[in-house]
SEDO-273050 format. One record per residue (C-alpha): residue number from 1; residue in one letter; chain; x, y, z. Coordinates in Angstrom, 1 decimal. Layout:
<nodes>
> NUM,a,A,X,Y,Z
...
</nodes>
This chain:
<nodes>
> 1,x,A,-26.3,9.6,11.6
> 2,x,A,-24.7,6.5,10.3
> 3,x,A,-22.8,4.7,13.3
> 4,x,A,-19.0,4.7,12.7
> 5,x,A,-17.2,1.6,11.4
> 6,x,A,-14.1,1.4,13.1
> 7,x,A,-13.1,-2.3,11.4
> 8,x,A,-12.4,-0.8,7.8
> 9,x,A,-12.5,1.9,5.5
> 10,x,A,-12.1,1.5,1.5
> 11,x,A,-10.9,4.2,-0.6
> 12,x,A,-11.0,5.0,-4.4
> 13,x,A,-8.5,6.6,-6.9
> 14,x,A,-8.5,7.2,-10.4
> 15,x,A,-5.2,7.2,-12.3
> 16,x,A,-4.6,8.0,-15.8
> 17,x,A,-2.3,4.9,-16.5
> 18,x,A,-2.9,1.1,-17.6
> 19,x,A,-4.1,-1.9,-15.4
> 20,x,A,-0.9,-3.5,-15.8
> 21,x,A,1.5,-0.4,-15.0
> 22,x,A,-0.3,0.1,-12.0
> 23,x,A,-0.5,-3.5,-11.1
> 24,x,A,3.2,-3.4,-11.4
> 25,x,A,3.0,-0.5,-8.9
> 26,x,A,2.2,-2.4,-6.1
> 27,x,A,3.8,-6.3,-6.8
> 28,x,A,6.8,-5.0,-8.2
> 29,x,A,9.7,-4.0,-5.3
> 30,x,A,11.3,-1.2,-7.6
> 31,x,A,7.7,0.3,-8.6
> 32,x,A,6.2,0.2,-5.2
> 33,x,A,9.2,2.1,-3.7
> 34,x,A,9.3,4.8,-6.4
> 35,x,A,5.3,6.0,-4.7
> 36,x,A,5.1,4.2,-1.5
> 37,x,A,8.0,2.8,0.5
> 38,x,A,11.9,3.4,1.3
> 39,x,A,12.6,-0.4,0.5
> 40,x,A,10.4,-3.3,-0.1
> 41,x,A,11.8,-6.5,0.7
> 42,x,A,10.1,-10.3,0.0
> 43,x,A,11.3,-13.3,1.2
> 44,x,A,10.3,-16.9,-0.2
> 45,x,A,9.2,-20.1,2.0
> 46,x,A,12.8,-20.6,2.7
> 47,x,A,13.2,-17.3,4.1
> 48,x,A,16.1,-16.1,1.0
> 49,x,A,15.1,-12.7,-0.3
> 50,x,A,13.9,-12.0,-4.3
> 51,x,A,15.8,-9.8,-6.0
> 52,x,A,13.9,-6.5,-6.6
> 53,x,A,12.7,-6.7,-10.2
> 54,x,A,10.7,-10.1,-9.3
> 55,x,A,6.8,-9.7,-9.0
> 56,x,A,5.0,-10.9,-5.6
> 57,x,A,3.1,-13.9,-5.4
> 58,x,A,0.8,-15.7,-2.9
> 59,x,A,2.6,-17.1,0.1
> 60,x,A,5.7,-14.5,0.0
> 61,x,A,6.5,-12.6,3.8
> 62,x,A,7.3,-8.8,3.0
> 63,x,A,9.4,-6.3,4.8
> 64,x,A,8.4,-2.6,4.5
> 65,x,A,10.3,0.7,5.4
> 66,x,A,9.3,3.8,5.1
> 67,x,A,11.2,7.4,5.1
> 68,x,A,11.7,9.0,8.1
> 69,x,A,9.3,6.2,10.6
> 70,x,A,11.8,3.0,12.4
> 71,x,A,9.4,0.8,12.3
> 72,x,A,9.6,-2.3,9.6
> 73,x,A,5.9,-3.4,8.5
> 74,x,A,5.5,-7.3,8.2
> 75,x,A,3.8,-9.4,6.6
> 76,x,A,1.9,-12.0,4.3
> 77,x,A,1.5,-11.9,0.6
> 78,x,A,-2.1,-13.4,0.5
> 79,x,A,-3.4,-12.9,-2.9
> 80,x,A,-1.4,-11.4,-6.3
> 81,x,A,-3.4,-12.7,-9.5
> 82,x,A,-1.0,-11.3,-11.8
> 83,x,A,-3.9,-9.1,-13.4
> 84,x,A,-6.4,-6.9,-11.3
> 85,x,A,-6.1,-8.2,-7.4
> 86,x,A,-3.4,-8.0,-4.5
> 87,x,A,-3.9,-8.8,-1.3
> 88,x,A,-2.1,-8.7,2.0
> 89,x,A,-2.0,-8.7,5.7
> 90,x,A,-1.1,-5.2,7.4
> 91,x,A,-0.3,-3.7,10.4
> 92,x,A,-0.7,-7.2,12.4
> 93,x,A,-3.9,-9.3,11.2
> 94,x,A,-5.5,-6.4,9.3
> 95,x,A,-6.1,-7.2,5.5
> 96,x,A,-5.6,-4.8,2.4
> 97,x,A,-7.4,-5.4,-0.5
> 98,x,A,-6.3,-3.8,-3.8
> 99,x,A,-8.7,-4.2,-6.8
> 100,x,A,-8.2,-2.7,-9.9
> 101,x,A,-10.5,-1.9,-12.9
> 102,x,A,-10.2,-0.4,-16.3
> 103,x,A,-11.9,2.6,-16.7
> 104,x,A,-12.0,5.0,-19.9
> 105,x,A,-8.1,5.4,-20.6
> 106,x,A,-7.0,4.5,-16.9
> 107,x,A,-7.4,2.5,-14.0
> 108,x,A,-9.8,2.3,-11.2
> 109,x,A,-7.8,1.5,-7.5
> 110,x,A,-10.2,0.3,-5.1
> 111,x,A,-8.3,-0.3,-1.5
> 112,x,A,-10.2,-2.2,1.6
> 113,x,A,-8.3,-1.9,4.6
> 114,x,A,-10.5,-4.3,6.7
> 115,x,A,-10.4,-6.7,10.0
> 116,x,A,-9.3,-3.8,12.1
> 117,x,A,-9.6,-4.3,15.8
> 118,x,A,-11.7,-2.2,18.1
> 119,x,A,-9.4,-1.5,20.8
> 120,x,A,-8.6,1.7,21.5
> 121,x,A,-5.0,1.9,20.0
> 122,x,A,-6.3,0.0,17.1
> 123,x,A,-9.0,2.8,16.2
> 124,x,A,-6.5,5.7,16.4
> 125,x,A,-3.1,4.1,15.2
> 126,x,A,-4.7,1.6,12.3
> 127,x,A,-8.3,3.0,11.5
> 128,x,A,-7.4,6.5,11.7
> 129,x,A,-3.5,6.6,11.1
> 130,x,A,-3.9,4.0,8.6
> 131,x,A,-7.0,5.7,7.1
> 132,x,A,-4.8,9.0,6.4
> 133,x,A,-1.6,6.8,4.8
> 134,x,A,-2.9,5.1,2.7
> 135,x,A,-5.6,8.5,1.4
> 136,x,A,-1.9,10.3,1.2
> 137,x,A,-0.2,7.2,-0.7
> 138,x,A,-2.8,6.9,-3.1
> 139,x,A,-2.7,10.3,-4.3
> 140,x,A,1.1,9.8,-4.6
> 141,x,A,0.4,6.6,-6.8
> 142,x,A,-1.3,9.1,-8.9
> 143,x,A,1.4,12.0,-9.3
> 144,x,A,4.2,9.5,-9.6
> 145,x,A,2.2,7.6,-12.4
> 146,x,A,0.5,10.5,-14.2
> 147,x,A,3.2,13.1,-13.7
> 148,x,A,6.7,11.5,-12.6
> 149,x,A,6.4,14.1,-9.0
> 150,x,A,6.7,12.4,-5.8
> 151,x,A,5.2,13.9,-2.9
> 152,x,A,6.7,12.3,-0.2
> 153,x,A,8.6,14.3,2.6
> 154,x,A,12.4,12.8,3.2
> 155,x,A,13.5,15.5,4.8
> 156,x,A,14.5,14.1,8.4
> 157,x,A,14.3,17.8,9.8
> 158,x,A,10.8,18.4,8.2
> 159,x,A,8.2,15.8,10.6
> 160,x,A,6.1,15.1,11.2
> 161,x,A,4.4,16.5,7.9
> 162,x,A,0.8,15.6,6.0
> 163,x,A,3.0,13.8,3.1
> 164,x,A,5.1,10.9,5.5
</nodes>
């Protein structure tokens, strides 16, 4: 058996939809909270906060909220090509890599959740915990972008649940 790597994980989705729509999906505030988060919040160099219809770029600080968790994610905008490629830091100094490709009449997501630590927290909370979001989120990227249904639980009485 193949010994397990407990400093990243990639996953794959395919999504009937255009490289740019989905590349809006994740720099775009308003698109990335319609399939993935509560509010998405970016702030520039001088700290002021972009207005929500403004796409990422390199060098921007995010603030992430989810429904139903208190906890705000932060962190770095490291790479946003405008095209195919986003990348950014996550859950501390972890980095997510998002590569998209064309493919027939859609789009190809490739995520890399990578530079996890090895302690033990780290493995449960971020390789595994992290592991299952994301494999949950992608999935609702799909539905939200082939259908218009989002899967996400917002139901405060209703957690925890597989879909938050």
């Amino acid at each position: 058996m193949k010994k397990f790597d407990w400093t990243q994980f990639t996953r794959k989705m395919h999504i009937d939809a255009p490289i740019q729509k989905i590349y809006d999906a994740w720099t775009k505030p308003e698109e990335i909270e319609r399939w993935f988060l509560k509010q998405a919040c970016y702030f520039d160099k001088e700290e002021k906060q972009l207005s929500n219809n403004n796409p990422i770029t390199v060098g921007l600080r995010y603030e992430w909220d989810w429904y139903l968790y208190d906890i705000t994610e932060k962190g770095k905008i490291l790479l946003a090509n405008q095209k195919d490629h986003i990348q950014f830091t996550f859950a501390g100094n972890c980095i997510v890599d998002v590569t998209l490709k064309e493919f027939e009449n859609g789009t190809i997501v490739t995520l890399n959740h990578k530079d996890i630590p090895t302690d033990e927290d780290s493995k449960y909370n971020i390789r595994l915990g992290c592991d299952s979001g994301w494999s949950f989120f992608l999935v609702n990227l799909k539905s939200v972008y082939e259908g218009g249904l989002d899967l996400r639980n917002k139901n405060p009485n209703l957690k925890p649940m597989l879909n938050n």
